[in-house]
BAVEXVEX-540026 format. One record per residue (C-alpha): x, y, z; residue in three letters. Coordinates in steps of 0.5 Angstrom, whole numbers, padded with zeros to 4 digits, always signed. Layout:
BAVEXVEX-540026
XYZALA;...
END
This chain:
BAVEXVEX-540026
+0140+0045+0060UNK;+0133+0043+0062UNK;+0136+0036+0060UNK;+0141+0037+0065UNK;+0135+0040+0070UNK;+0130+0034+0069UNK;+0137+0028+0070UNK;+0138+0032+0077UNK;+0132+0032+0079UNK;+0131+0025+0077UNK;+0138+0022+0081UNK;+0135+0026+0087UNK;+0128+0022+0087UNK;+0132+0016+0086UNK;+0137+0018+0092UNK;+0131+0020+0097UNK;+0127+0014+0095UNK;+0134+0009+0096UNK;+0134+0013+0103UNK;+0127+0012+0106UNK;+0129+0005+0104UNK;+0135+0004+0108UNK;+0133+0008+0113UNK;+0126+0004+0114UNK;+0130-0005+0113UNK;+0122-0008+0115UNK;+0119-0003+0109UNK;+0125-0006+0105UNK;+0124-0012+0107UNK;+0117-0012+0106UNK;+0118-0010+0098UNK;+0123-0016+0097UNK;+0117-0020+0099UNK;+0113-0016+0094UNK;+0117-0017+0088UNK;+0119-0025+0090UNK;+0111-0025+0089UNK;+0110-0021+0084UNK;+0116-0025+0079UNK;+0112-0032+0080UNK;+0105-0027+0078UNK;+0108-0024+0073UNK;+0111-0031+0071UNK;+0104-0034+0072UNK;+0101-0029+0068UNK;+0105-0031+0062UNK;+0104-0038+0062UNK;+0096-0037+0063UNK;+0097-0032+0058UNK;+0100-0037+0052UNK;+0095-0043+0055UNK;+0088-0038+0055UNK;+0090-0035+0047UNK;+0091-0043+0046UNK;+0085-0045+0047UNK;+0081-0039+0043UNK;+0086-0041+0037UNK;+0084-0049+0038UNK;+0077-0047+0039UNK;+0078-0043+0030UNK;+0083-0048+0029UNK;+0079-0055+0029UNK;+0073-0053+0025UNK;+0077-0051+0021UNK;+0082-0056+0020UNK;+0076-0061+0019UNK;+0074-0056+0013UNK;+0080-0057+0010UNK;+0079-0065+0011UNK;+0072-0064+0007UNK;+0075-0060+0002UNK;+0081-0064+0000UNK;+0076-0070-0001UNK;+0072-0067-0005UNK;+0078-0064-0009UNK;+0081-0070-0011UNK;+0075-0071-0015UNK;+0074-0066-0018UNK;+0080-0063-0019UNK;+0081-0070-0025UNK;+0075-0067-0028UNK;+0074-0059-0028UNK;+0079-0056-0033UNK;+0086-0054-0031UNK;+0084-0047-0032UNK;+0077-0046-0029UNK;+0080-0050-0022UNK;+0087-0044-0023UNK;+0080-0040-0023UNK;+0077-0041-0017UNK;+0084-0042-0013UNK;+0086-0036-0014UNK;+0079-0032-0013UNK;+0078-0036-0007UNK;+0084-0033-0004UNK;+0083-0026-0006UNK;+0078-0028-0001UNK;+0082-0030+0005UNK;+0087-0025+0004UNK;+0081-0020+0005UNK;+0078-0023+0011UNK;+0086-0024+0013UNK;+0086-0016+0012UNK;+0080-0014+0016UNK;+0082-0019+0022UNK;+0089-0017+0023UNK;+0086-0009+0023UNK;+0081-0012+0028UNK;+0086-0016+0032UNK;+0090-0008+0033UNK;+0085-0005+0035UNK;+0082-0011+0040UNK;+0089-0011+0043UNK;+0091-0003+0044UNK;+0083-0002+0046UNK;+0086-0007+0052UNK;+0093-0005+0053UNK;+0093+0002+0052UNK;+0089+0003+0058UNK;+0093-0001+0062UNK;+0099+0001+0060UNK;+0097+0008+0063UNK;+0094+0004+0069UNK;+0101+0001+0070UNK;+0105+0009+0070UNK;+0101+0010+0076UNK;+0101+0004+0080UNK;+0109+0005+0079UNK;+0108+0012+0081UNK;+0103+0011+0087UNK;+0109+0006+0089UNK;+0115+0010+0089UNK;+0110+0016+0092UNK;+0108+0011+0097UNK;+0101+0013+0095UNK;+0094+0011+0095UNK;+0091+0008+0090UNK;+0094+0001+0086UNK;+0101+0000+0087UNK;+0105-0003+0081UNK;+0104-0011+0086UNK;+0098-0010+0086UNK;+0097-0009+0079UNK;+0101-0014+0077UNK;+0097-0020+0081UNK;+0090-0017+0078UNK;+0093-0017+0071UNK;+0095-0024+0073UNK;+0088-0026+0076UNK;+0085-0023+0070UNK;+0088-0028+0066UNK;+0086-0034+0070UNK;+0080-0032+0070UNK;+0078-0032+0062UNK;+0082-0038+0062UNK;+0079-0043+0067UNK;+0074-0040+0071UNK;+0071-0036+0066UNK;+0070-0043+0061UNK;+0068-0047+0068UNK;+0063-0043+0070UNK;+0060-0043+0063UNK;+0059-0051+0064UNK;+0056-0050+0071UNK;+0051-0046+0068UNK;+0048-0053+0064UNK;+0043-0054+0070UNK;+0039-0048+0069UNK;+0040-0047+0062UNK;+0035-0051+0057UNK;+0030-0055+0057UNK;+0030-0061+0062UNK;+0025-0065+0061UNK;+0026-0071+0065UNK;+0023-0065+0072UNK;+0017-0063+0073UNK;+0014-0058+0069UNK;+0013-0061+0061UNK;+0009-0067+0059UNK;+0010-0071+0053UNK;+0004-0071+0049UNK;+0007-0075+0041UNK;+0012-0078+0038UNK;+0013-0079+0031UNK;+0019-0082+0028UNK;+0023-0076+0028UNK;+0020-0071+0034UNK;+0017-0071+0041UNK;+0012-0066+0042UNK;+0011-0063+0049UNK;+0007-0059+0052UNK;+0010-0053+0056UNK;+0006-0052+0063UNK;+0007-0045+0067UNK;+0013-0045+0072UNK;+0009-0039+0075UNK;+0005-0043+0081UNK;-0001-0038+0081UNK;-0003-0039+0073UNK;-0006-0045+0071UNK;-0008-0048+0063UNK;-0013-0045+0060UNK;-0015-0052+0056UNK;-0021-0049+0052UNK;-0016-0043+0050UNK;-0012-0042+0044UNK;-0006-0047+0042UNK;+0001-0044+0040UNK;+0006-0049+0037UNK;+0013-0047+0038UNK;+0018-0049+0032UNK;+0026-0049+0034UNK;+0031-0047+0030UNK;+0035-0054+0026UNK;+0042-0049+0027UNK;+0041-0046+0034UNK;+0037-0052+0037UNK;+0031-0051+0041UNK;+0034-0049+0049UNK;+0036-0042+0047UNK;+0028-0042+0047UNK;+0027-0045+0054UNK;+0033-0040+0056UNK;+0033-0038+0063UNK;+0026-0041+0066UNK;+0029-0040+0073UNK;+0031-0033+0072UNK;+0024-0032+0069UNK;+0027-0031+0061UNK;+0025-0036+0057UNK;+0021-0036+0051UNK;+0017-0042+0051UNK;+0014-0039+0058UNK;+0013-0033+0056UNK;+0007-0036+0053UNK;+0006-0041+0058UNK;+0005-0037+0064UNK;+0000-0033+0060UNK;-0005-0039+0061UNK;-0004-0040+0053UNK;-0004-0049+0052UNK;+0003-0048+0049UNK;+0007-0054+0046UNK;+0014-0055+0042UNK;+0016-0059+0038UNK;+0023-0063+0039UNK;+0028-0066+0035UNK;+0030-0072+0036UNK;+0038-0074+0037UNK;+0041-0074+0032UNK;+0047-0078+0032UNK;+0043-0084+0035UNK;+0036-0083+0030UNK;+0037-0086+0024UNK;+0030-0082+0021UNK;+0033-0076+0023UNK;+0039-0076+0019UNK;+0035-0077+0013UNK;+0030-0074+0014UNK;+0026-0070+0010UNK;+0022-0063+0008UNK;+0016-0067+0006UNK;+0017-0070+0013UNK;+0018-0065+0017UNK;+0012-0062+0014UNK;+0007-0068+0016UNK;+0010-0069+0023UNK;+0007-0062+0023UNK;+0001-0064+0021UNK;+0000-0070+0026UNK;+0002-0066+0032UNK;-0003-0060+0030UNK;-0008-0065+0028UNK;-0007-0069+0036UNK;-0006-0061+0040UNK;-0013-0058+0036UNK;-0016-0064+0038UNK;-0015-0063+0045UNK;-0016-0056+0046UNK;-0022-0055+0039UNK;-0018-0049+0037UNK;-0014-0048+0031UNK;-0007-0047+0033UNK;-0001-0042+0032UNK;+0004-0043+0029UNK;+0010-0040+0032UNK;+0018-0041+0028UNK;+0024-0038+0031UNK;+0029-0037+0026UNK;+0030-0042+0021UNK;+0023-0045+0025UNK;+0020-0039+0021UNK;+0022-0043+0015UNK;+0020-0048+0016UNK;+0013-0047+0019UNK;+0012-0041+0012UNK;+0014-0048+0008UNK;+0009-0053+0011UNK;+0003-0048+0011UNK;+0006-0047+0004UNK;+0005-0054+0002UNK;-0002-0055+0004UNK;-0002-0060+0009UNK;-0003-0055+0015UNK;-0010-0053+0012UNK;-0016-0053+0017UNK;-0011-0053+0023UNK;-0007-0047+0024UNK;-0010-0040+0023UNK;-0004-0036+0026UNK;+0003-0036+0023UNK;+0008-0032+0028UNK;+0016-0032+0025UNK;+0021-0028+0030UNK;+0028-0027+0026UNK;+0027-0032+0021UNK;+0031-0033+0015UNK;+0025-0032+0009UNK;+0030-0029+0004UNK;+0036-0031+0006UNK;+0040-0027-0001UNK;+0037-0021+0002UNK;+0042-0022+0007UNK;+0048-0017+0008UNK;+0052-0021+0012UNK;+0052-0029+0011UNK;+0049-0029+0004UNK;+0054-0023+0002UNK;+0059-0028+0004UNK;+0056-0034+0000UNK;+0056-0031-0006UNK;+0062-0028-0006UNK;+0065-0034-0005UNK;+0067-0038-0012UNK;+0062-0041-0014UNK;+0066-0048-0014UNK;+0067-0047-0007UNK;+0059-0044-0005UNK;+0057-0052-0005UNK;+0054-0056+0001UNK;+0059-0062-0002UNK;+0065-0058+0003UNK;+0061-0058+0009UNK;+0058-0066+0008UNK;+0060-0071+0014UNK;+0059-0079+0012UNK;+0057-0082+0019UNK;+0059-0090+0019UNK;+0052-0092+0017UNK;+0054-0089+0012UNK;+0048-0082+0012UNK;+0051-0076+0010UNK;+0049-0070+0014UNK;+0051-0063+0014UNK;+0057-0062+0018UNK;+0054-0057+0025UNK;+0061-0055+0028UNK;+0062-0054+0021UNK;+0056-0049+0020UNK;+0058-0045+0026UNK;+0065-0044+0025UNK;+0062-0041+0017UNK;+0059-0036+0021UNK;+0065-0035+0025UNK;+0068-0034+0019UNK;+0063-0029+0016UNK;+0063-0025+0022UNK;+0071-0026+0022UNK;+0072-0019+0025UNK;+0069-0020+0032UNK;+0070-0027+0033UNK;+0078-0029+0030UNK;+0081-0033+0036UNK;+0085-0027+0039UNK;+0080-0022+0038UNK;+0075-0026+0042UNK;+0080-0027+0047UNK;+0082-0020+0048UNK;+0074-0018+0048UNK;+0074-0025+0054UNK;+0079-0020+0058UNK;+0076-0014+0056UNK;+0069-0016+0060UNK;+0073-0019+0066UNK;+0077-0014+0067UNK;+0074-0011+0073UNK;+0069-0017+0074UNK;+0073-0022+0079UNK;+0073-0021+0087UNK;+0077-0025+0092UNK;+0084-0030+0089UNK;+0081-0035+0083UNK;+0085-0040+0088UNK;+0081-0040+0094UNK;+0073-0041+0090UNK;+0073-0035+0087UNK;+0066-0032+0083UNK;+0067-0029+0077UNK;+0061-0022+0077UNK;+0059-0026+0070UNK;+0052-0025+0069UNK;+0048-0031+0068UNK;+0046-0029+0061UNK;+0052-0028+0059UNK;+0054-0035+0062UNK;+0048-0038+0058UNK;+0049-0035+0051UNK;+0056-0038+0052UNK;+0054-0044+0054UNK;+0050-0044+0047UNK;+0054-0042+0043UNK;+0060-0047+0045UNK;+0056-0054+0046UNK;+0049-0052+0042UNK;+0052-0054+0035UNK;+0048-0059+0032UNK;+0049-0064+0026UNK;+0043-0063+0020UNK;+0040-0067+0016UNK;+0042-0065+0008UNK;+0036-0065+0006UNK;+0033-0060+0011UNK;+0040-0056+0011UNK;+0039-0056+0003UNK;+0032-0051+0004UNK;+0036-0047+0008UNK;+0041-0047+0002UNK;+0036-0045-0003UNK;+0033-0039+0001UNK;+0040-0037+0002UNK;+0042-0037-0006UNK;+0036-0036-0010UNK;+0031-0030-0009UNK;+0024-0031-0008UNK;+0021-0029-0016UNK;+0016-0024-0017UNK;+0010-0027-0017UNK;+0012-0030-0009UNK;+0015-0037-0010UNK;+0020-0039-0006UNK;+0026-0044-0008UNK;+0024-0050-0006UNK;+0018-0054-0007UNK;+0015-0060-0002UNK;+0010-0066-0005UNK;+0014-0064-0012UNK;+0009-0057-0010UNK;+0010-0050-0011UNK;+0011-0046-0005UNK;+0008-0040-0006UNK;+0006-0034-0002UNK;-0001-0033-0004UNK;-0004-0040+0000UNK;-0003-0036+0006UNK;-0008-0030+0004UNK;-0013-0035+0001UNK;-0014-0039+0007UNK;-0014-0033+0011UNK;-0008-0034+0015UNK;-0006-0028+0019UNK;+0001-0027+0020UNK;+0006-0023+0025UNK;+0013-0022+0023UNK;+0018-0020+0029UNK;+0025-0018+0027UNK;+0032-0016+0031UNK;+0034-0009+0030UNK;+0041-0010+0031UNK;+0040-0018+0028UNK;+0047-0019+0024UNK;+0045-0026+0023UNK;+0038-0026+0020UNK;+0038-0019+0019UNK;+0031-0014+0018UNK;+0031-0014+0010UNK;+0032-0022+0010UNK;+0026-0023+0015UNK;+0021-0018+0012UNK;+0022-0020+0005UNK;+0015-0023+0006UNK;+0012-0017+0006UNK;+0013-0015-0002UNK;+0008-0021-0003UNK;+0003-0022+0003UNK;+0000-0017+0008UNK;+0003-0018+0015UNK;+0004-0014+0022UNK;+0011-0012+0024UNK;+0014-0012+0030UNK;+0021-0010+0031UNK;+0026-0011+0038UNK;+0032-0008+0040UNK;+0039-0012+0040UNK;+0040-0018+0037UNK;+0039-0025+0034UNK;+0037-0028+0040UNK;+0035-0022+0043UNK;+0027-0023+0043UNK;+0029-0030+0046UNK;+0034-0028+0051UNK;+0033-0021+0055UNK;+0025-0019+0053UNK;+0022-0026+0055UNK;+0023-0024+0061UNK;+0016-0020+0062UNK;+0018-0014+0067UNK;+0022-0011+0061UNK;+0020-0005+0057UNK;+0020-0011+0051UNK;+0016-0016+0055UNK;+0012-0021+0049UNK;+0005-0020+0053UNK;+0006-0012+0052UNK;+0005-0007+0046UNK;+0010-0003+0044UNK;+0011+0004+0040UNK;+0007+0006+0034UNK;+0002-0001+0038UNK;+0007-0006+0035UNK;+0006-0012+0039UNK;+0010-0018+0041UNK;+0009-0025+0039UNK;+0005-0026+0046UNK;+0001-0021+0046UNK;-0001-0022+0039UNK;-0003-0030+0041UNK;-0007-0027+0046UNK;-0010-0021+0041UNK;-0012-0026+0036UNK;-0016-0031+0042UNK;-0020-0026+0044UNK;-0021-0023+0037UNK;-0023-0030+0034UNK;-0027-0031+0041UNK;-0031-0025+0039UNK;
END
């Protein structure tokens, strides 16, 4: 019976909807030219839709295919000399390992995919009955033309817009505002001047010597000077003489891909040497990220002794076995397979290096979870969902952030190749914990590398770390702690977070502040130790 009431009612919708139709011809006419419009957006979409997942999938796809081009390479070899069972072994414990992270990315990708459709599926209801009621509110034509514009827009805008961010991304050394200072075979040094008008350098102030990252590359430390968010100015429009160390092109530098820890070291020492001679003050030594590392190494060595005095890390990778995300996912890697042989290019000169695009595509498989092609491509259509004005056909502008624009224009074009005996300290860290007594795994000048140097010399040491760092995360930053006293300061957000949104000096976080419990950010520690060292 409520079958029978519920059809009847639903035939006397359609009977008054068809009605109002036929009596209004200009209104039918006016849907026939909707639904005309509203097929070639629907065919569009489809069309936009296949071209945009492409291209997240061909984005996975090619590292990946370059990593099984390494693999078969080096198999071929070792398959002839390893017994036939250690290779089945290995085998078949690493595809346990695929089929587990295959397992939690499929979870992922359902859960990205009904997070997107769900909402619009209901969405889409109520633009069918704002349509058929002639209500107020997004009819199903309008629906399907924003669904439609969506898709245009993370599939060519958006990435357009990532690449016309470049200009204001970075350091651009060829414009005002940076002055060459020394050059070895591997590096440049240059100084940072401050881009705010008013501030001038303190020349017989305190120096800070700024270490990149090898991975990340150095611009994400000059992120976005325009917008006042870049870390090197951070400390420059402070009046501090700020420099930074460059490394040269890899590709084009013969020294630089066979370069070593022991150079890296001595190239330090040369441009410390130059920078206290210029300003009579010992320096600060400042890493970031894997230029933590590599700064805790060279003090380590020795061969900083009588020049720096100050050591500031932000989110470095000191023990990186400590690491719950990447050096988890090494480890439980088959012991075969966790080798840099699998991640080696041979140039045409004939210099190995390690693999960049390889490295970045490593961690996209650590974190496979958030950054799988389609559930990348679905969290791209969740965050431009509402954020397109105007048709993408006429100039349209996408409400993207320019932070946004310039993390991902970091994250697609900032992929470096390494030199392999830089990449294998890195490997070390990440593979052989740091002993008792404070020794790390690595050594330089054939000398031990131990954390009692720095309490012998004095060297006062600031250890800054990302709450919500998934890629060095706290217990990997802060494993110092065990072995020598340092002062610690923690950041909300992420890896790149102290680089990005607080080096923009009217945060709550800006680096000149001090925080709760009077943590202080790098900044201010820099300008804290000046005048206490002064005094």
């Amino acid at each position: 019976m409520l079958k029978g009431m519920y059809m009847k009612d639903l035939f006397d919708l359609n009977s008054d909807f068809y009605s109002f139709m036929f009596e209004n011809p200009g209104k039918l006419m006016e849907w026939q030219l909707k639904m005309l419009e509203a097929t070639g957006h629907l065919i569009n979409a489809e069309q936009t839709y296949w071209a945009g997942l492409s291209k997240y999938i061909n984005d996975f796809m090619i590292p990946y295919m370059t990593a099984v081009k390494y693999i078969t390479h080096v198999e071929q070899d070792r398959i002839s000399h390893a017994p036939f069972a250690d290779s089945m072994k290995a085998y078949t414990e690493l595809l346990e390992l695929n089929l587990g992270l295959a397992g939690k990315e499929i979870a992922c990708r359902i859960t990205a995919i009904n997070n997107y459709h769900l909402p619009e599926l209901n969405r889409c209801f109520l633009a069918c009955l704002n349509t058929v009621f002639n209500s107020k509110g997004e009819d199903i034509f309008e629906f399907i033309a924003r669904h439609a514009e969506t898709l245009e827009s993370v599939t060519y805008q958006y990435h357009q817009s990532i690449r016309d961010i470049e200009p204001e991304y970075g350091f651009h050394f060829e414009r005002a505002g940076y002055e060459k200072t020394a050059e070895t075979d591997r590096f440049e040094l240059y100084q940072v001047l401050p881009n705010e008008k008013k501030v001038k350098v303190r020349e017989n102030g305190k120096p800070v010597l700024i270490i990149p990252p090898y991975v990340l590359g150095s611009n994400v430390l000059a992120f976005l000077p325009g917008e006042g968010k870049s870390y090197v100015h951070s400390f420059a429009n402070q009046g501090i003489p700020t420099y930074i160390r460059i490394l040269k092109d890899i590709k084009t530098t013969l020294a630089v891909q066979v370069m070593t820890g022991e150079e890296d070291a001595l190239d330090t020492r040369y441009f410390c040497e130059r920078v206290k001679a210029k300003h009579g003050k010992l320096l600060t030594l400042n890493g970031y990220c894997q230029g933590g590392f590599s700064a805790v190494c060279d003090l380590l060595s020795g061969e900083l002794d009588g020049l720096v005095d100050v050591l500031i890390t932000c989110v470095s990778p000191i023990d990186g076995t400590r690491s719950k995300g990447l050096g988890k996912f090494l480890r439980n890697l088959p012991q075969r397979f966790n080798d840099l042989a699998y991640g080696t290019k041979t140039l045409r000169n004939g210099n190995q290096v390690a693999d960049g695009d390889l490295m970045s595509w490593v961690y996209k498989m650590k974190s496979l979870n958030d950054e799988a092609p389609i559930i990348a491509f679905y969290r791209d259509l969740m965050m431009l969902k509402n954020a397109s004005d105007g048709d993408s056909r006429e100039g349209k502008k996408l409400n993207v952030s320019k932070t946004a624009l310039a993390i991902n224009y970091w994250l697609t074009y900032e992929r470096n190749d390494l030199p392999m005996a830089i990449t294998d300290m890195s490997f070390k860290s990440y593979n052989i914990p740091i002993t008792s007594d404070g020794t790390l795994p690595v050594k330089l000048f054939d000398r031990k590398l131990n954390f009692k140097r720095l309490k012998e010399k004095g060297i006062r040491w600031l250890v800054c770390y990302g709450e919500k760092d998934d890629l060095v995360e706290k217990e990997t930053a802060l494993a110092p702690l065990d072995y020598v006293d340092a002062e610690v300061t923690m950041f909300p957000k992420g890896h790149v977070a102290i680089a990005t949104s607080w080096s923009l000096p009217t945060t709550k976080y800006g680096l000149h502040k001090r925080f709760e419990n009077n943590q202080r950010g790098p900044v201010r520690y820099h300008l804290d130790m000046e005048e206490e060292y002064k005094g």
